[in-house]
MOPAC internal coordinates of N, CA, C and O (Angstrom, degrees):
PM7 1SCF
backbone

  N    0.0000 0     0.00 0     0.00 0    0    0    0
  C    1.4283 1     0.00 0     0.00 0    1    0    0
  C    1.5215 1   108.31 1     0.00 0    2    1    0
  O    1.2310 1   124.79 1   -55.13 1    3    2    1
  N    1.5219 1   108.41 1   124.87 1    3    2    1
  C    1.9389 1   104.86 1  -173.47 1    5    3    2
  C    1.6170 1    94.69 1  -125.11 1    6    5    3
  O    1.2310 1   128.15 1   -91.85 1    7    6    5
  N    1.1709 1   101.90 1    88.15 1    7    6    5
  C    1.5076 1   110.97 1   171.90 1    9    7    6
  C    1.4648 1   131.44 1   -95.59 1   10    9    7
  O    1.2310 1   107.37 1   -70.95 1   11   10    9
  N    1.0982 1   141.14 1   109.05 1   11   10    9
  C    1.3683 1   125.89 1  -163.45 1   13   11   10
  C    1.6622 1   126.64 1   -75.98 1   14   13   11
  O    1.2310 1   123.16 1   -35.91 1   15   14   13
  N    1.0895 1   111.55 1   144.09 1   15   14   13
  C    1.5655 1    97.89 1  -151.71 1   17   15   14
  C    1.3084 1   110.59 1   -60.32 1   18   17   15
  O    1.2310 1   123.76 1   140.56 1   19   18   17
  N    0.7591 1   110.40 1   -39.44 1   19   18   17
  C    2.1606 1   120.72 1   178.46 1   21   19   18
  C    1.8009 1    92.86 1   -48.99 1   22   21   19
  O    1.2310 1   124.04 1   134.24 1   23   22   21
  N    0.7592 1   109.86 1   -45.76 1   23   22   21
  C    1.9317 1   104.37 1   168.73 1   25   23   22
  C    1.1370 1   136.56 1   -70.22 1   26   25   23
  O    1.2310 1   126.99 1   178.49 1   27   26   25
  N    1.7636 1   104.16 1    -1.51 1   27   26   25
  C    1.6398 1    87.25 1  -167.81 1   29   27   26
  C    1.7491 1    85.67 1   -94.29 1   30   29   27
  O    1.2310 1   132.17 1     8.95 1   31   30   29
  N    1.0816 1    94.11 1  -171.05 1   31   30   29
  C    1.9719 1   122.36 1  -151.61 1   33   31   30
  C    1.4150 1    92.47 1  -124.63 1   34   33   31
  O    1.2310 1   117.48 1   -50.35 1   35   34   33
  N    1.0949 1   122.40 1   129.65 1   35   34   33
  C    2.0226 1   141.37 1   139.88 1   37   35   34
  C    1.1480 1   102.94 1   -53.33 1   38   37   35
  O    1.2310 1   133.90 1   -30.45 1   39   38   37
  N    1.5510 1    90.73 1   149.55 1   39   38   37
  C    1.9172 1    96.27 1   165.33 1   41   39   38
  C    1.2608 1   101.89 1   -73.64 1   42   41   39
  O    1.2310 1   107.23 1   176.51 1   43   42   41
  N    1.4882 1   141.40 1    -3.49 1   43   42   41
  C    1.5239 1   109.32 1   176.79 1   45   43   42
  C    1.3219 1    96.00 1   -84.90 1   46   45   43
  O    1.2310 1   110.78 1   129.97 1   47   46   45
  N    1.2327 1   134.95 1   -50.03 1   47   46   45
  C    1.0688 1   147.99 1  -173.06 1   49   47   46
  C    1.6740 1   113.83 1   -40.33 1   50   49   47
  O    1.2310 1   122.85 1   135.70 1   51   50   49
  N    1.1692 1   112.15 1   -44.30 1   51   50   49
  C    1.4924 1   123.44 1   171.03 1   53   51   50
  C    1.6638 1   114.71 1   -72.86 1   54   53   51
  O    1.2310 1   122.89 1   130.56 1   55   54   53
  N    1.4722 1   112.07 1   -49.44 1   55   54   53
  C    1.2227 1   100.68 1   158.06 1   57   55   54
  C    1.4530 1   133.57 1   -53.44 1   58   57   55
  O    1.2310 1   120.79 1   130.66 1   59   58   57
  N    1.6061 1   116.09 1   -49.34 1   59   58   57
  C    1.2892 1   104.18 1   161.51 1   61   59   58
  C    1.5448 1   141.30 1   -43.65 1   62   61   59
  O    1.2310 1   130.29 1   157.06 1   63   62   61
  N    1.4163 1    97.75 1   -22.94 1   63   62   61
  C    1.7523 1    99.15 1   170.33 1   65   63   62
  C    1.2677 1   131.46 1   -88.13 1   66   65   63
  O    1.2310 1   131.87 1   168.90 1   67   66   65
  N    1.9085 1    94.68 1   -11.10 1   67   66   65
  C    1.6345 1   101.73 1  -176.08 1   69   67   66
  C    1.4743 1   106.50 1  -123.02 1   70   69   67
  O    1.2310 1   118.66 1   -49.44 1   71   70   69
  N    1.0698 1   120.16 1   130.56 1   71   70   69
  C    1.6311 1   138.27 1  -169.21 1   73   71   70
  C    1.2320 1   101.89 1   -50.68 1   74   73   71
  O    1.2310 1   122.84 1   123.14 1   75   74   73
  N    1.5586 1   112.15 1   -56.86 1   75   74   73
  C    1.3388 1   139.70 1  -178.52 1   77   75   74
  C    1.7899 1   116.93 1   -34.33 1   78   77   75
  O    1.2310 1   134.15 1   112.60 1   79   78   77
  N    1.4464 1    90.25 1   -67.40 1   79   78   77
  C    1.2419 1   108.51 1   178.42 1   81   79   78
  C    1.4975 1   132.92 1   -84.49 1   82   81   79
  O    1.2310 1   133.19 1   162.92 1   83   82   81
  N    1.4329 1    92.12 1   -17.08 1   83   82   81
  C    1.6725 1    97.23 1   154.19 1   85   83   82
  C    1.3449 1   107.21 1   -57.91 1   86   85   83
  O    1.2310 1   112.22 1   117.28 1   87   86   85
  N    1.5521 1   132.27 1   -62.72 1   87   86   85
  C    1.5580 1   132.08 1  -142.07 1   89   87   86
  C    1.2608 1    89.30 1   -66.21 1   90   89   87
  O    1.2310 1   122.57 1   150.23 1   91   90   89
  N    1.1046 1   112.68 1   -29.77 1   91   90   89
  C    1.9505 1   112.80 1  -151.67 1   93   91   90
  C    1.7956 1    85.90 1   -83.16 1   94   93   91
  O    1.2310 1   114.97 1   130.16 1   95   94   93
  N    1.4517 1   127.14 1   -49.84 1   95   94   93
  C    1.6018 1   121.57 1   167.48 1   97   95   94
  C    1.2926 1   113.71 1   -43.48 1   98   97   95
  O    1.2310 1   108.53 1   141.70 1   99   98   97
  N    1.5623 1   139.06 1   -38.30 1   99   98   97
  C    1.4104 1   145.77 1  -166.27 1  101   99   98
  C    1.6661 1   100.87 1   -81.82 1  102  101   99
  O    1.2310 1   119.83 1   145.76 1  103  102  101
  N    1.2865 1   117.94 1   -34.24 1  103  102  101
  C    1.4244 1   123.01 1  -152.17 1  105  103  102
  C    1.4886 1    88.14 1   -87.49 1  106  105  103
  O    1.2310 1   122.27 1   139.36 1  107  106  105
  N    1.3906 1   113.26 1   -40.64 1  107  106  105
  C    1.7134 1   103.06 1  -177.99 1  109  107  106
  C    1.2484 1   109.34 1   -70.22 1  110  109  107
  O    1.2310 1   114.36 1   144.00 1  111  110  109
  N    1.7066 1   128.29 1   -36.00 1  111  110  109
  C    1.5948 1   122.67 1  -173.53 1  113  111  110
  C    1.4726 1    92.30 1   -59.49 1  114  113  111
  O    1.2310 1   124.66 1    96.94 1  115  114  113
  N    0.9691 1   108.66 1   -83.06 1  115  114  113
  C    1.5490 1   119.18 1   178.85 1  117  115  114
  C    1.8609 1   111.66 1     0.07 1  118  117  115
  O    1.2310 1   129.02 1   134.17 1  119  118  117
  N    1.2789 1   100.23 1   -45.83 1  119  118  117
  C    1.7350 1   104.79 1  -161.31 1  121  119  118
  C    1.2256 1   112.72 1   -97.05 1  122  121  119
  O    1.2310 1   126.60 1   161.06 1  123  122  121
  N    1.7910 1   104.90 1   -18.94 1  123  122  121
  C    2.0005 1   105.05 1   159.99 1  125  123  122
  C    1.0896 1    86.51 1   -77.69 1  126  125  123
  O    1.2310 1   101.43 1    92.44 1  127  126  125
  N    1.1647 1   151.44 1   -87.56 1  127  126  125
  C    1.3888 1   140.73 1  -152.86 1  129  127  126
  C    1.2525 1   122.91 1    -9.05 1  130  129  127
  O    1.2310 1   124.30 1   111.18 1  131  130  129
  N    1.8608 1   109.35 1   -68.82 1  131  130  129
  C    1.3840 1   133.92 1   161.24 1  133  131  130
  C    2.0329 1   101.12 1   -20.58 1  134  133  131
  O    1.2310 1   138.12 1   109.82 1  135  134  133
  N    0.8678 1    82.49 1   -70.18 1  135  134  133
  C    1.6446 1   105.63 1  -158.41 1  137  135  134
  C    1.9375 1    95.39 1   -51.94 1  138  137  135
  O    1.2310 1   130.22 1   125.16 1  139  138  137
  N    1.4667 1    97.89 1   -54.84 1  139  138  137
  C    1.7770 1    97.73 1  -161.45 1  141  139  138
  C    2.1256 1    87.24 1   -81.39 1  142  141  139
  O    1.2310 1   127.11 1  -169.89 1  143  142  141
  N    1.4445 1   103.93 1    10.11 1  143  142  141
  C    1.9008 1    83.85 1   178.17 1  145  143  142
  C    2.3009 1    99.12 1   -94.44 1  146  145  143
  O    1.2310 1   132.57 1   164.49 1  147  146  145
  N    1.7664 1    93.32 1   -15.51 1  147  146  145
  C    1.6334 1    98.69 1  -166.35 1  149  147  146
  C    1.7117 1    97.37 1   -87.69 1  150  149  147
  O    1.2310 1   126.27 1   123.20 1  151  150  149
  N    1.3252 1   105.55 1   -56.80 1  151  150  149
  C    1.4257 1   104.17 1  -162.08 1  153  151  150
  C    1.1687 1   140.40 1   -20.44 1  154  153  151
  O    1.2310 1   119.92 1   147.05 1  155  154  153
  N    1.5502 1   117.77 1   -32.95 1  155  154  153
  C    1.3602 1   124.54 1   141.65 1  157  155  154
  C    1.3359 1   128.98 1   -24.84 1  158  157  155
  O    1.2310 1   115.87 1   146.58 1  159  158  157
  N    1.2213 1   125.45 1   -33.42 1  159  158  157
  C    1.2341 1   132.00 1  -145.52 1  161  159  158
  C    1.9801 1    99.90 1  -112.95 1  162  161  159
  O    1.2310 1   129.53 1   159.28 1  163  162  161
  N    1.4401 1    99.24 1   -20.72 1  163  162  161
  C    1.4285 1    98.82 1  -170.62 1  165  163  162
  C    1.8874 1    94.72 1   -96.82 1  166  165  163
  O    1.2310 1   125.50 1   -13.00 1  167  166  165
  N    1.3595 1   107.03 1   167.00 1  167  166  165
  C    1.5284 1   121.50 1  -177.28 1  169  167  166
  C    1.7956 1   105.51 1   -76.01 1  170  169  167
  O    1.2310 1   113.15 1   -80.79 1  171  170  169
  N    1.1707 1   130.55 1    99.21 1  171  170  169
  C    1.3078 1   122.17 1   161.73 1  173  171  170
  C    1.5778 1   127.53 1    26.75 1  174  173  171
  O    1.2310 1   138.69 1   103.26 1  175  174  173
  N    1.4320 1    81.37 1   -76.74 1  175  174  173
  C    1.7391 1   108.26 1  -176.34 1  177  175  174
  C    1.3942 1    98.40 1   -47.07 1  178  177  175
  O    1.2310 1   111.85 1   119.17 1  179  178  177
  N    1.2818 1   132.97 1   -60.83 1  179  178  177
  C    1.1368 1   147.08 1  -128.45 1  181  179  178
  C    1.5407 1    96.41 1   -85.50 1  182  181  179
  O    1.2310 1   129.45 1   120.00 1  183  182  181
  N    1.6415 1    99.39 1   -60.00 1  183  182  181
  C    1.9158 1   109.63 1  -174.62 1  185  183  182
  C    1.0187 1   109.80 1   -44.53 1  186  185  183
  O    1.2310 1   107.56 1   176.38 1  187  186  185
  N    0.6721 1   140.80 1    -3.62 1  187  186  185
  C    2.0438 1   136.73 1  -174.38 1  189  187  186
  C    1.2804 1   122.67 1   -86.15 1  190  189  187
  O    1.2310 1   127.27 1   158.46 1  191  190  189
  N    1.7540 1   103.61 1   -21.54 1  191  190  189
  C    1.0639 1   124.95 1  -157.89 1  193  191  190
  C    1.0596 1   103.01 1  -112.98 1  194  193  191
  O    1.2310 1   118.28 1  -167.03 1  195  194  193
  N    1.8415 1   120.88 1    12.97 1  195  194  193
  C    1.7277 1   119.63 1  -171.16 1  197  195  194
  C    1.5865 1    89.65 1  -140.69 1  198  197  195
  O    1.2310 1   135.61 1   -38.26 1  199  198  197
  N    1.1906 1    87.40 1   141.74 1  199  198  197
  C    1.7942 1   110.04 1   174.64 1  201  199  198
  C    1.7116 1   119.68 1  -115.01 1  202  201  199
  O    1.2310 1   109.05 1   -63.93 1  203  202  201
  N    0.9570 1   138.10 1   116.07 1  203  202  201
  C    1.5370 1   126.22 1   157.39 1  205  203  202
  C    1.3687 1   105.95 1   -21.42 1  206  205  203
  O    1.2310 1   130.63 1   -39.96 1  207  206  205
  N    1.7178 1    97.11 1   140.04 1  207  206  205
  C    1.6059 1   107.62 1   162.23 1  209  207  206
  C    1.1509 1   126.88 1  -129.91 1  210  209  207
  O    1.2310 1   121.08 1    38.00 1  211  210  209
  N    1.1362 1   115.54 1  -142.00 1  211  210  209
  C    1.6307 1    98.17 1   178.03 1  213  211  210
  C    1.5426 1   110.16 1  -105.96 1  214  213  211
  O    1.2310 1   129.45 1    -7.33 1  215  214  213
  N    1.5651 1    99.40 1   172.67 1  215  214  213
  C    1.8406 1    95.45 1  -168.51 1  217  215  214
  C    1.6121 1   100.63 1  -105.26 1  218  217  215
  O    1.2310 1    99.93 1   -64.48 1  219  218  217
  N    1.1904 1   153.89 1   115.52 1  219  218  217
  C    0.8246 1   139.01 1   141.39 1  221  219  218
  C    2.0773 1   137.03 1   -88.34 1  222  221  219
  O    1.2310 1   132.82 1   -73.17 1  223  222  221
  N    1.3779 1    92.84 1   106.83 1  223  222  221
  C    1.7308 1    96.62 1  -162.40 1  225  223  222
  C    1.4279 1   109.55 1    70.88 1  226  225  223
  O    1.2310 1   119.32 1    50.86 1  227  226  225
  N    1.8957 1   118.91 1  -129.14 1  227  226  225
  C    1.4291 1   114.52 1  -168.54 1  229  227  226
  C    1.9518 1    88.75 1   -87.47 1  230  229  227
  O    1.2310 1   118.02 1  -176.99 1  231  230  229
  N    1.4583 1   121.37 1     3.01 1  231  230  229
  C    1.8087 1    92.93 1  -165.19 1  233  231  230
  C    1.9174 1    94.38 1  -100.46 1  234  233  231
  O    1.2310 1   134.92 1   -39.97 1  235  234  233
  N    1.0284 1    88.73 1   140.03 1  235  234  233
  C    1.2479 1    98.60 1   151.70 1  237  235  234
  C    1.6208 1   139.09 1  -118.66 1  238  237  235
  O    1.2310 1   114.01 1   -48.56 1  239  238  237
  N    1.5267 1   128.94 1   131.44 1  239  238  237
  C    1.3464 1   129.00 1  -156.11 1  241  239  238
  C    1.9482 1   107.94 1   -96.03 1  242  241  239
  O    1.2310 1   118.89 1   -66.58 1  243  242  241
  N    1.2602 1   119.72 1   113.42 1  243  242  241
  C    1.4081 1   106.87 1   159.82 1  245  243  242
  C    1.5470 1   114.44 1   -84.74 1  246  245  243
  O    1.2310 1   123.65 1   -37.03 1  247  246  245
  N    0.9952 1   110.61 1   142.97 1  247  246  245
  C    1.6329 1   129.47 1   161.51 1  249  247  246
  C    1.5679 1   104.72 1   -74.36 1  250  249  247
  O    1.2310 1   122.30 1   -40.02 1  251  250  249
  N    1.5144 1   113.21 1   139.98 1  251  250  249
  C    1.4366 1   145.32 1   165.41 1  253  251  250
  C    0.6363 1   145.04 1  -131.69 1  254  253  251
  O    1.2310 1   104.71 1   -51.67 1  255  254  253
  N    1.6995 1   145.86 1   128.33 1  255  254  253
  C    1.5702 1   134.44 1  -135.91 1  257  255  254
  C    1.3621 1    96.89 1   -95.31 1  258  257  255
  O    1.2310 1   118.91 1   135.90 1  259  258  257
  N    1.9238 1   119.68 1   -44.10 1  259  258  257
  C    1.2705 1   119.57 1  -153.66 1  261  259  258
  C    1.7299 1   100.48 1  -140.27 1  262  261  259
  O    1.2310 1   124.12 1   -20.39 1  263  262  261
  N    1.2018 1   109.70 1   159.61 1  263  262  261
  C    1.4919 1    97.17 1  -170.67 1  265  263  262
  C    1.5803 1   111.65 1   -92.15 1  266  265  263
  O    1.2310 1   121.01 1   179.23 1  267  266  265
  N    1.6606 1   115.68 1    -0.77 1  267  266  265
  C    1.0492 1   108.98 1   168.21 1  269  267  266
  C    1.7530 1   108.84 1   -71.34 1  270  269  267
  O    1.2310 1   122.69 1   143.27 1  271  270  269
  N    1.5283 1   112.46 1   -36.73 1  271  270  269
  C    1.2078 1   112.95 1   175.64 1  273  271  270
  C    1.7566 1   118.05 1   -43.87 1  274  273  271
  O    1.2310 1   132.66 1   139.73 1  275  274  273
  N    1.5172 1    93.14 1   -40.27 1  275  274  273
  C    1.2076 1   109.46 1  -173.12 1  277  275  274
  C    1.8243 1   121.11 1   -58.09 1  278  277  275
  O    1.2310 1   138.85 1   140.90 1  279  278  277
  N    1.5228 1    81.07 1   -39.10 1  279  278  277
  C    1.9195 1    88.09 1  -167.19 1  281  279  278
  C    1.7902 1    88.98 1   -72.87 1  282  281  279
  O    1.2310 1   114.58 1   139.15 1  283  282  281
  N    1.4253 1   127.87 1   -40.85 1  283  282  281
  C    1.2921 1   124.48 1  -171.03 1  285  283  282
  C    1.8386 1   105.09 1   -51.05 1  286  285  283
  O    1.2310 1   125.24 1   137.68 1  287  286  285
  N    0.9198 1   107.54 1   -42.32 1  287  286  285
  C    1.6792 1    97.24 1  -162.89 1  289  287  286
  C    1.2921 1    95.46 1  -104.30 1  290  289  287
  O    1.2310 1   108.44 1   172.51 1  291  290  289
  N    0.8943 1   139.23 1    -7.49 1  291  290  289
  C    1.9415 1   135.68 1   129.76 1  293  291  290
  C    1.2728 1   108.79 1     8.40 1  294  293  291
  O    1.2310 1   133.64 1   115.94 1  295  294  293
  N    1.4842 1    91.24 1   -64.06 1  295  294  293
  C    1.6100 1   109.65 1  -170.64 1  297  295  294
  C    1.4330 1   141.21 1   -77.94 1  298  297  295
  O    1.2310 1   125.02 1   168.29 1  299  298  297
  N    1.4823 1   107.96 1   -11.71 1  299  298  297
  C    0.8413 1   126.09 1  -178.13 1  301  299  298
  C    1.9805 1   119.13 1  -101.00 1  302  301  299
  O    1.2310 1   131.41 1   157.67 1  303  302  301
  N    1.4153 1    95.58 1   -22.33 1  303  302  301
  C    1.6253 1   117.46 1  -176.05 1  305  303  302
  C    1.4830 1    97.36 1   -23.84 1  306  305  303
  O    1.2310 1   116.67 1   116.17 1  307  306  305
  N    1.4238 1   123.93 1   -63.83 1  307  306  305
  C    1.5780 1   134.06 1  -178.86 1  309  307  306
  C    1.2206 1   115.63 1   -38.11 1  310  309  307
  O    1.2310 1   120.47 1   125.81 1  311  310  309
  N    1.3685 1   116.70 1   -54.19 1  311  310  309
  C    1.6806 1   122.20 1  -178.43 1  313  311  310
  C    1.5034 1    99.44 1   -65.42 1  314  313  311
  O    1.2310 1   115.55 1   109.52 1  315  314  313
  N    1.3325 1   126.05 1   -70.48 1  315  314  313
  C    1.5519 1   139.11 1   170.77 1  317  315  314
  C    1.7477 1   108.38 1   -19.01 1  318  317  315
  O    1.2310 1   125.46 1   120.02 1  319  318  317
  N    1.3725 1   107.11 1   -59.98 1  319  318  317
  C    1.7871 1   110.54 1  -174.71 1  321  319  318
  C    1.4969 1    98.27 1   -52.46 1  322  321  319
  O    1.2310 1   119.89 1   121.83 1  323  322  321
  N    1.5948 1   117.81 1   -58.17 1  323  322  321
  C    1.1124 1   132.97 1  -130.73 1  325  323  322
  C    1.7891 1    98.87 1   -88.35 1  326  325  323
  O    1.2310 1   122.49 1   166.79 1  327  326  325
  N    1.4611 1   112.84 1   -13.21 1  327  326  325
  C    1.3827 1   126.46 1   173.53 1  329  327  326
  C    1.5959 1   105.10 1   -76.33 1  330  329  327
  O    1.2310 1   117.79 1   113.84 1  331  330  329
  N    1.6360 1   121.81 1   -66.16 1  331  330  329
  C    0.8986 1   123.77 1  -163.57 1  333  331  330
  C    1.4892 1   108.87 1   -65.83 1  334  333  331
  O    1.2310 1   120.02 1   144.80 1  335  334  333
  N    1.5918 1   117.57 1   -35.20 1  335  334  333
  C    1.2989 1   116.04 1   170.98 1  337  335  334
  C    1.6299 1   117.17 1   -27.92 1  338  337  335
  O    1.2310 1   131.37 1   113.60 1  339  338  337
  N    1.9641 1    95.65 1   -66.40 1  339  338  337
  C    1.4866 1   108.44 1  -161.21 1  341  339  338
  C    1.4946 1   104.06 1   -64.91 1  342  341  339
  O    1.2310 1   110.42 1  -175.54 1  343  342  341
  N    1.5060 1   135.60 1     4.46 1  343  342  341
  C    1.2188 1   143.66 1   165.11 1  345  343  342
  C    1.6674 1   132.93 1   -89.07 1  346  345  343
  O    1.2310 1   135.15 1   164.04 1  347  346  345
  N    1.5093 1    88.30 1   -15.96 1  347  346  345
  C    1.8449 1   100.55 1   162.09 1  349  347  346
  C    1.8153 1   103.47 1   107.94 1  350  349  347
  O    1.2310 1   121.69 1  -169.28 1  351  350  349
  N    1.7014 1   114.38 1    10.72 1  351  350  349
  C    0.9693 1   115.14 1  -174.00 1  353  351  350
  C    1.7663 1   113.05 1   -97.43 1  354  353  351
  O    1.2310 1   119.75 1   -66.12 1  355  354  353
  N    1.3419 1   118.09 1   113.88 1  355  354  353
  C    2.1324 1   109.66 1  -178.69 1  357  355  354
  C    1.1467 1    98.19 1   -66.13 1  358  357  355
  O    1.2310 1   115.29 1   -67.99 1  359  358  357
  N    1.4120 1   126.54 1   112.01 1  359  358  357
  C    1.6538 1   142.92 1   148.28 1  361  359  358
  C    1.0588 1   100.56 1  -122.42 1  362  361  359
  O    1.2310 1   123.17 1   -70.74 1  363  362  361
  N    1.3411 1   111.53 1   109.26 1  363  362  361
  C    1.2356 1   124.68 1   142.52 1  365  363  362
  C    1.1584 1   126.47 1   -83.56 1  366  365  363
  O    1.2310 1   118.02 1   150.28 1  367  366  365
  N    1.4408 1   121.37 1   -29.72 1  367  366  365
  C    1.4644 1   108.99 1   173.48 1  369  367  366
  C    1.5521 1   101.21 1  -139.71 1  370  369  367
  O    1.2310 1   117.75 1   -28.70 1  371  370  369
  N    1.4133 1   121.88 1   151.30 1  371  370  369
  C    1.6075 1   148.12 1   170.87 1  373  371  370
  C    1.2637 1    96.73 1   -97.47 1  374  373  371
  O    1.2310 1   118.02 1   -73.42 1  375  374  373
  N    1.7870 1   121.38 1   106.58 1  375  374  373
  C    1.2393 1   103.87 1   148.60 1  377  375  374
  C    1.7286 1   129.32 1  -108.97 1  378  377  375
  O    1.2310 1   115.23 1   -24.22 1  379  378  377
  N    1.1048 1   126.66 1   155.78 1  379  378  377
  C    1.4181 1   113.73 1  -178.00 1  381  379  378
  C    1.9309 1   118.36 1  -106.93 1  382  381  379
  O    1.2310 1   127.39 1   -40.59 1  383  382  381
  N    0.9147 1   103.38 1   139.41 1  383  382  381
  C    1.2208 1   104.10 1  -175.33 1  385  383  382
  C    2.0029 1   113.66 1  -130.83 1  386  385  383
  O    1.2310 1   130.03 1   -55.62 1  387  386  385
  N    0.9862 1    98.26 1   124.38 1  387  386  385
  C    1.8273 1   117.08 1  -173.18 1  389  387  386
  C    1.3390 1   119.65 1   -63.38 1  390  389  387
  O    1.2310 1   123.61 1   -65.80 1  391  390  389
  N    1.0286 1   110.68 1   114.20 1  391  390  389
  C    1.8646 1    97.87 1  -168.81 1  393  391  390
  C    1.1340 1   116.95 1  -125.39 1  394  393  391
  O    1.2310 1   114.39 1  -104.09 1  395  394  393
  N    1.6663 1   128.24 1    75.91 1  395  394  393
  C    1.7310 1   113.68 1  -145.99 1  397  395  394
  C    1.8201 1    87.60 1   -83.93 1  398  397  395
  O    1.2310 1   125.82 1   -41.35 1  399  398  397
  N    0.8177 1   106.42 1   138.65 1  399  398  397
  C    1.5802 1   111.84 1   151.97 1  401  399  398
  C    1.7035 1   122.12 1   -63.31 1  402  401  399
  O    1.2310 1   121.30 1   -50.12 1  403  402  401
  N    1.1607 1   115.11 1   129.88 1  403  402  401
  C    1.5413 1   125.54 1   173.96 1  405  403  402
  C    1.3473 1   121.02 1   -78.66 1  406  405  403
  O    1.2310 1   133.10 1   -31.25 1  407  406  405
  N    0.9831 1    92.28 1   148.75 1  407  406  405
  C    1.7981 1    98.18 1  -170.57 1  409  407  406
  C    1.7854 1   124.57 1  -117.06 1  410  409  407
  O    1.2310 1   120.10 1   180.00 1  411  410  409

């Protein structure tokens, strides 16, 4: 590929041309958002260990490093829904998903 640099394209720039890839750009702002509207709500320790995920419809998925992390904010899913709710966001469901890193 011999592209000249004055031609190449940004990802915003690429998203802006593709419908596609806009939604999929909106769906990720959207899901830090999610995340930087809860974080308050989770223990320090803990947030570090959670990533935005993706939104699909009303569910939305957090990422987790470890499953102890995991069982901790288990617990909290209720407060979390019930935050973003009172903020104008449809979650119906928090799901969590385990993500050990390889070594």
């Amino acid at each position: 590929m011999n592209r000249h640099p004055s031609r190449q394209l940004t990802l915003q720039q690429a998203a802006d041309d593709s419908p596609m890839l806009a939604r999929l750009s909106e769906l990720a702002h959207e899901s830090r958002a999610r995340l930087k509207a809860v974080e308050m709500l989770i223990p320090g320790p803990l947030l570090s260990s959670v990533q935005a995920g993706p939104i699909d419809g009303s569910e939305w998925c957090l990422l987790v490093n470890s499953n102890a992390a995991a069982a901790k904010l288990r617990q909290m899913l209720p407060a979390l829904q019930s935050h973003l709710r009172s903020r104008g966001c449809e979650v119906n469901s928090i799901r969590l998903k385990v993500q050990i890193a390889r070594k």
